[in-house]
N, C-alpha and C positions, 0 to 999 in steps of 0.2 A: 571410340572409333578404333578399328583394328588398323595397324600400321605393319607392313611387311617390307622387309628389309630384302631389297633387290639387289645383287652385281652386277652393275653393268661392263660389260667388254664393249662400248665401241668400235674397237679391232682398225681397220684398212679401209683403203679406196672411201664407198659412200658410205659404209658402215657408219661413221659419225653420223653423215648428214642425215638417214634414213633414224638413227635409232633417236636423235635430239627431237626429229618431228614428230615421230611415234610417242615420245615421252611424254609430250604436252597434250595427247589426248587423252591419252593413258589415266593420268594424272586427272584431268577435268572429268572423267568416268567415274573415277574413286572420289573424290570430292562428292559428287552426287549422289552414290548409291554407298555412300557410310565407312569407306575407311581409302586409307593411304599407304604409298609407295615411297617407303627412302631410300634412295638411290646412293649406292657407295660407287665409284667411279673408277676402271682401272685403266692405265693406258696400256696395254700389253695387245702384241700384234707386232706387224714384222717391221717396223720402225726401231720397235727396241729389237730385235734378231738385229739388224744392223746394225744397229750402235753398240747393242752387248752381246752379242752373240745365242743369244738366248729369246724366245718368243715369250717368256712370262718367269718371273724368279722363282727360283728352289720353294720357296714357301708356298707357293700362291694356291694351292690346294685347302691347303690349314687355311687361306686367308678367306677360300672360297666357300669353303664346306658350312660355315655357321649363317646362310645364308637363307634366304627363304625359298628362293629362286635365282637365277642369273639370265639375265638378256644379252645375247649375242648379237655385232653388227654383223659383222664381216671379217674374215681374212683371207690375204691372198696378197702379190705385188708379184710386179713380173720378172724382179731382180733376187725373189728367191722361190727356190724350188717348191712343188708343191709339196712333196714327202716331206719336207722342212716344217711348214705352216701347219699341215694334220698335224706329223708326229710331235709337234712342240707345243701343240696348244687343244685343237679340237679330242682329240682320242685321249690323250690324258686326264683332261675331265670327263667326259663320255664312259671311261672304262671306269676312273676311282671313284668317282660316284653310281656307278653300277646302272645310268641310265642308259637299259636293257631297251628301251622301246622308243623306237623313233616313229613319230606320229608325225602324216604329213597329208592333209586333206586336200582333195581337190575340187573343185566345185568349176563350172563354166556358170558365171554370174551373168543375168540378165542384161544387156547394153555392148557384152565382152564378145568380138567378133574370134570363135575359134578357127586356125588354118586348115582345118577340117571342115569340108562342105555338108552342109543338109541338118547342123549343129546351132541348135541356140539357146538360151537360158535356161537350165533346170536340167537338160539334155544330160549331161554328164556329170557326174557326182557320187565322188569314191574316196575312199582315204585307205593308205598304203602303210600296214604296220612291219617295219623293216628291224630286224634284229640288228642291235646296235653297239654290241661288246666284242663280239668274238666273231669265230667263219672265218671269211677271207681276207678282215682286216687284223685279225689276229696277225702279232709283229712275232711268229715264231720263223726262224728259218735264219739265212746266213749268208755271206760272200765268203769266197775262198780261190787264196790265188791269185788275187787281182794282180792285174797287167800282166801275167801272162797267158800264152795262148787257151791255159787247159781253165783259165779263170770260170769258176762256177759260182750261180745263184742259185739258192733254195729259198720257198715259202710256202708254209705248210699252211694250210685254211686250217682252224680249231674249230667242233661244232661239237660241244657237250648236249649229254640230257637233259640237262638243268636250265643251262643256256636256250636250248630248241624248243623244249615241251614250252617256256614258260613264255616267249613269245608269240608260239601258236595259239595259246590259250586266250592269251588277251586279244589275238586277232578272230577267235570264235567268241568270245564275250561282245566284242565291235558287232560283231556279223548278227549275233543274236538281238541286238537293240538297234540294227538297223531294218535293212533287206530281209536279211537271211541268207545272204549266199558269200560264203568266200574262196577264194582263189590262192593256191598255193603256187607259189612261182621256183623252179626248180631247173635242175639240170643233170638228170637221176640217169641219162643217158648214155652221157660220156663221164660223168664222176659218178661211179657205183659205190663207192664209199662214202662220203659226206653225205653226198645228195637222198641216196639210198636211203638213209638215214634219219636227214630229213623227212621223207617221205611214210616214215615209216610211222615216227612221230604224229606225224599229221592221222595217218590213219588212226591212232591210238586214243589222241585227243576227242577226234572228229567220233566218238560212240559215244561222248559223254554231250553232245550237241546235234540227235539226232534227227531236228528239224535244219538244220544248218543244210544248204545245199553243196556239196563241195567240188570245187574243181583244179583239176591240176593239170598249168600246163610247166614245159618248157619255159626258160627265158628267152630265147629266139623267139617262140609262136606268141608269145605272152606281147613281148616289143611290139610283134607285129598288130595282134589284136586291140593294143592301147591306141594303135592309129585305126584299125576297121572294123572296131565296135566297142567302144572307150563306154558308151549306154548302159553296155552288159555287166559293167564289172560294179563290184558295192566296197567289199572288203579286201584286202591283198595281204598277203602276208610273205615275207621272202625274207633273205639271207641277206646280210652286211653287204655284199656286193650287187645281189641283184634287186636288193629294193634300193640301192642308190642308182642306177641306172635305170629303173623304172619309171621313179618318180619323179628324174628329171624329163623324162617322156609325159609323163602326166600332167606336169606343169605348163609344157610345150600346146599340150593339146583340149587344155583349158585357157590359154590364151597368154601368158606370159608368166615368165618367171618373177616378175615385180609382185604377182598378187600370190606367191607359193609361199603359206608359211609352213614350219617345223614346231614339233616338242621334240625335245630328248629328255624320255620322261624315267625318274626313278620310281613307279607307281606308290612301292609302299612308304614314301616318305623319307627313309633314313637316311637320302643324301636328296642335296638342294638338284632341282631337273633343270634344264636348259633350253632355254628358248629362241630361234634362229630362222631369221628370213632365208630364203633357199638361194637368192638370188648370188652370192658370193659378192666381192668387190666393186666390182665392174670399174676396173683401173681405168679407161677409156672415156667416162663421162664422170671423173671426182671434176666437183668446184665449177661445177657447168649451172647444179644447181635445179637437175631437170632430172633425179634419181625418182625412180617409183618408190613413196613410200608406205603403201597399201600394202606391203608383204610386210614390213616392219609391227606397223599394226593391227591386221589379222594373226601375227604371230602374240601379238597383247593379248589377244581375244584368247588364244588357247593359255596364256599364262595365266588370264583370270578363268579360266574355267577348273585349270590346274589348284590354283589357290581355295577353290571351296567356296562353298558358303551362298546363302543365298541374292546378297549384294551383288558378288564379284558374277553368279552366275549372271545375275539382269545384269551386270554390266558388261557382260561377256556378248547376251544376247542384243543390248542396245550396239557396240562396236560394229557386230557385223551385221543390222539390219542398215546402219549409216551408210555402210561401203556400201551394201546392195541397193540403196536409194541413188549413192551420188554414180554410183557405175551406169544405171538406167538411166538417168537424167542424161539426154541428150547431149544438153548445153553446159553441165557440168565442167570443172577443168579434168584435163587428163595430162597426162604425162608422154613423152615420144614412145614408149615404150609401147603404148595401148594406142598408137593412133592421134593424139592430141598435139598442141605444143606448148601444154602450159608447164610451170615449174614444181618443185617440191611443195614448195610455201603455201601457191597456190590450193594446191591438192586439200591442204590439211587443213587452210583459211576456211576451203568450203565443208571440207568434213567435219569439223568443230561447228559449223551454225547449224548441222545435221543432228550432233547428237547432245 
């Protein structure tokens, strides 16, 4: 039996409580379909920022990288900054492991009431391949000056060719085994240089996939369309900053951010990829006991899909036909999040007799 060696990050807020219930499904999926998950355990997240000043120690890369994969819960606490919790933990890994592509599907599941009228099950269903190293979250640029009047900030977006073309790529490869149609999201109007750039890329790509439909908007018109006609869209492809702010539109308008998983995927293998519910901390409801953990385990589903193999894929395809039963299922438990008021435990009690 194949055994793959997982790091788990727990991290903040419900992070624990979402990725411990996740775990146990996870787990009962590999048991059935022919191999296992050892889990090594890290406590790192902004608990230890506050006690060491640090969100993960000097090594934790070396400790990470021999890994098969890493499961992400959460970070975030409203007693430290957010620039602190990225730059100390999330982009570190993201960047030294070179996972370039951030995969983030959205689907509106049958039972799941979108706050979009005229929207129901199957309606919507898209996934947004977001460049994930470099652009605008590239950490180039500076303060100078501080506290006095003439005090300046600089930050300069990075957008290589290597960087650009090889994101694009993977989002016409998406585009080609799904729909056929992808959508570049941009801002080529007031940045002529990056965006330009982008754009320019995409043209270049887009002749080696000439059944591919292409379309490009703006990130303002693009925002706007994900709310008045979310139908139209298949494959998305955008920039560090504007496929994070998309996709948290997109999560929005599939019905909650509890059912939004992520990859951060390094495709060709040579660093471990990252796997992470979109939902953050949700400081506000830890130890209530009533966290959605359906984003935690749709994000299993893309770990096992990541992992290979024909096991992990049936288990990949049993996980989410589970969720798409207990979400229709009327009477099912649900979470506040989606309407319901049952708890975490419950969720998962019933998801487990599912698959």
């Amino acid at each position: 039996m194949a055994t793959y060696d997982i790091a788990v990050i727990p991290g903040d807020g419900i992070g624990p409580e979402v990725t411990e219930a996740a775990m146990g499904v996870l787990d009962r999926l590999g048991d059935r379909h022919g191999f296992g998950l050892e889990r090594t355990v890290y406590g790192w997240g902004t608990e230890r920022y506050l006690d060491e000043g640090a969100m993960m120690p000097d090594d934790a890369l070396a400790r990470l990288e021999p890994a098969d994969a890493i499961f992400l819960g959460a970070v975030g606490h409203p007693e430290v900054p957010d620039h602190i919790t990225l730059n100390g933990l999330l982009l570190p890994i993201r960047k030294s492991f070179d996972q370039y592509v951030c995969k983030r599907p959205n689907t509106l599941f049958e039972g799941i009431e979108s706050p979009l009228r005229g929207y129901g099950g199957g309606d919507i269903d898209f996934v947004v391949y977001r460049e994930n190293t470099e652009g605008e979250y590239a950490n180039v640029g500076g303060r100078e000056h501080r506290g006095f009047d003439h005090e300046v900030a600089v930050q300069s977006a990075l957008f290589t060719r290597r960087g650009t073309e090889r994101i694009v790529r993977r989002a016409f490869e998406a585009a080609a085994e799904r729909e056929g149609r992808l959508t570049s999201v941009t801002k080529s109007n007031a940045q002529a240089h990056s965006m330009v750039f982008w754009d320019d890329i995409v043209g270049e790509v887009s002749e080696e996939f000439p059944a591919i439909d292409v379309e490009r908007l703006l990130v303002d018109r693009a925002s706007m369309d994900l709310v008045r006609r979310p139908e139209e869209f298949d494959v998305i492809v955008a920039s560090n900053l504007f496929g994070d702010i998309t996709t948290d539109i997109a999560a929005i308008v599939t019905g909650s951010l509890g059912l939004a998983p992520s990859g951060n995927l390094n495709p060709d293998g040579e660093y471990p990829s990252m796997f992470e519910p979109v939902h953050g901390s949700a400081m506000d409801i830890v130890g209530e006991g009533v966290a959605n953990p359906l984003a935690s385990v749709l994000t299993g589903a893309l770990l096992f899909d990541h992992l290979g193999g024909e096991g992990e894929d049936d288990a990949a395809a049993d996980l989410r036909a589970a969720i798409e039963a207990q979400l229709a299922d009327g009477d099912a438990p649900r979470t506040p999040d989606l309407g319901g008021e049952s708890g975490t435990e419950d969720v998962i009690a019933d998801l487990e007799d599912r698959v």
